[in-house]
Every structure is written in C-alpha cells, then in structure tokens.
N, C-alpha and C positions, 0 to 999 in steps of 0.2 A: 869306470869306463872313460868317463869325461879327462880324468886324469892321465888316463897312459893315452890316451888322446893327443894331448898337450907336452908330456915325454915325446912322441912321435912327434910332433913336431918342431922340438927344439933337438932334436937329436939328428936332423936333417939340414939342421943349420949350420956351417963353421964355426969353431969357437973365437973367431974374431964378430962375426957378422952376430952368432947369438949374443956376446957384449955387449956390441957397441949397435947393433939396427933391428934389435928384437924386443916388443915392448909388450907387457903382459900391462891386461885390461883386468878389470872387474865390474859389474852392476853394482849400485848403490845398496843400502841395506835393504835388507831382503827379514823383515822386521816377524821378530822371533826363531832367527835360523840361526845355529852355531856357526856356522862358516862367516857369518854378517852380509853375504852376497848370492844372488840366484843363477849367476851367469858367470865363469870366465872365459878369455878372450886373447888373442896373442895377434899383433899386428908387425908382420916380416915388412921391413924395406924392401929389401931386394926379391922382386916379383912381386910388389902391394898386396902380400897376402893379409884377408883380413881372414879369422878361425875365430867364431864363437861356440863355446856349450852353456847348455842349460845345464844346470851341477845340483838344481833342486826339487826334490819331487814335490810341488804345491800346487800343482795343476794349473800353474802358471807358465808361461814362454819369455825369452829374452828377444830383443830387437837392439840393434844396432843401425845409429844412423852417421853415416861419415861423411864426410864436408873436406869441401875446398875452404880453406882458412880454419877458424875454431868454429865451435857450437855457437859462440857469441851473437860472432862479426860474418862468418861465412855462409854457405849456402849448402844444403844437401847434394850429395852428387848421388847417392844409393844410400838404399836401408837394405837389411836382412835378418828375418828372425829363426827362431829356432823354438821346438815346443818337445816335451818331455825331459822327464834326468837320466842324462848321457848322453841326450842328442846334439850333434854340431854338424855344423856347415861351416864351409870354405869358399872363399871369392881370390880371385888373383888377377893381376893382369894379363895371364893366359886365357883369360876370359873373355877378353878384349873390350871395348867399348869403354862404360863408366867405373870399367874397375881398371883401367890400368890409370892409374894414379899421377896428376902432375906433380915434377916435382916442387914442391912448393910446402907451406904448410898444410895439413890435414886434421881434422879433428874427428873425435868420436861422441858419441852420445849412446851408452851402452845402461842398456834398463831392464827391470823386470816388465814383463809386456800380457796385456790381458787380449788375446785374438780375436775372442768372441763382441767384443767391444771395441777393437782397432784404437786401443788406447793404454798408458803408460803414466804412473805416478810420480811424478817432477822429484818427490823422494825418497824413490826406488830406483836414482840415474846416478850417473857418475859421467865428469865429463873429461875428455884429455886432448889435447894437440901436441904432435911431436911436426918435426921438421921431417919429410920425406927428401930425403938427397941423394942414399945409395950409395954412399960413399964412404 
C-alpha cells in the first residue's frame, strides 16, 4: 500500500521535475527489518510537498522533522508523523503557513518514532538537506 502510494506520487510528477526536484527519503535502520528502514518518504520541490509512510508493521510510528537550513545548523519549521504499516500523510505549500517552504536550503530528520513516549532513537534517523529552488 505504502508502495503504490509512492508510484502515485511520482507518477504525478513530470519526468523532468521527477529527475531533477524529487528526492526520496528513508528512516535510519529500523534494526532487525529486511528493508533496513521503518518509514519512506518523497520530498517534491515544486509545491514543498513533504509524503511520509510508515512501511513497517512494529508497532512503531515515523516522524519527520524539516528545517530551514540542515538538522545541524538550522531550526525546525514543522514535524509530522504517521503510525501504522501503509499509513502516510502529505504536507504542501497548498497548505499554506509553515509548509510552504523558503526557498533556501531545507533539511529533513526522518526517524522511527515511539508516540506513546514523544520520542525517537538518534539511530533509527537518517538525515538529509537538498537545496529547495524549483527550478
């Protein structure tokens, strides 16, 4: 489900835009999974769409936290999680406010995520910054 999820939304893409401003995410090791990850994740330039799924049934959630600058040096603009396998959620800047994205650098901080505890294992994360430009 999670999968034709992620088809869907690269299939909505132009195949200029899906090359060159479509970046596929993952969660850090998701430790004893064959896939080696709990979450994936697809981040569109054009419209700042962030798409996370949960892709592991452990009775665990994914969160996502994205940033003006990288996870480093930057500052969170929004988080969002997601909880069961095949569950996802979509953010965009049709959403207006803290999802429509400067363009600038952005970064992500994408992890397996424990809800019941509002907390997250430093290595069960993966981190990345691309350049938001749209161009």
């Amino acid at each position: 489900m999670a999968a034709a999820a992620l088809v869907a939304v690269l299939s909505c893409a132009s195949p200029a835009s899906a090359a060159d401003h479509t970046k596929h995410l993952h969660t850090g090791d998701a430790f004893g999974d064959v896939t080696g990850w709990s979450g994936e994740g697809v981040f569109t330039e054009e419209g700042d769409r962030v798409h996370i799924c949960d892709t592991d049934a452990d009775g665990r959630g994914v969160i996502i936290d994205v940033y003006k600058g990288t996870p480093e040096n930057g500052y969170i603009l929004y988080s969002m999680h997601v909880g069961g396998n095949g569950n996802c959620d979509t953010k965009s800047a049709a959403d207006g406010g803290v999802y429509n994205l400067p363009e600038t650098r952005i970064g992500f901080k994408f992890c397996r995520y424990w809800k019941e505890d509002d907390r997250y294992h430093a290595g069960e994360c993966k981190d990345y910054d691309f350049l938001n430009d749209n161009s």
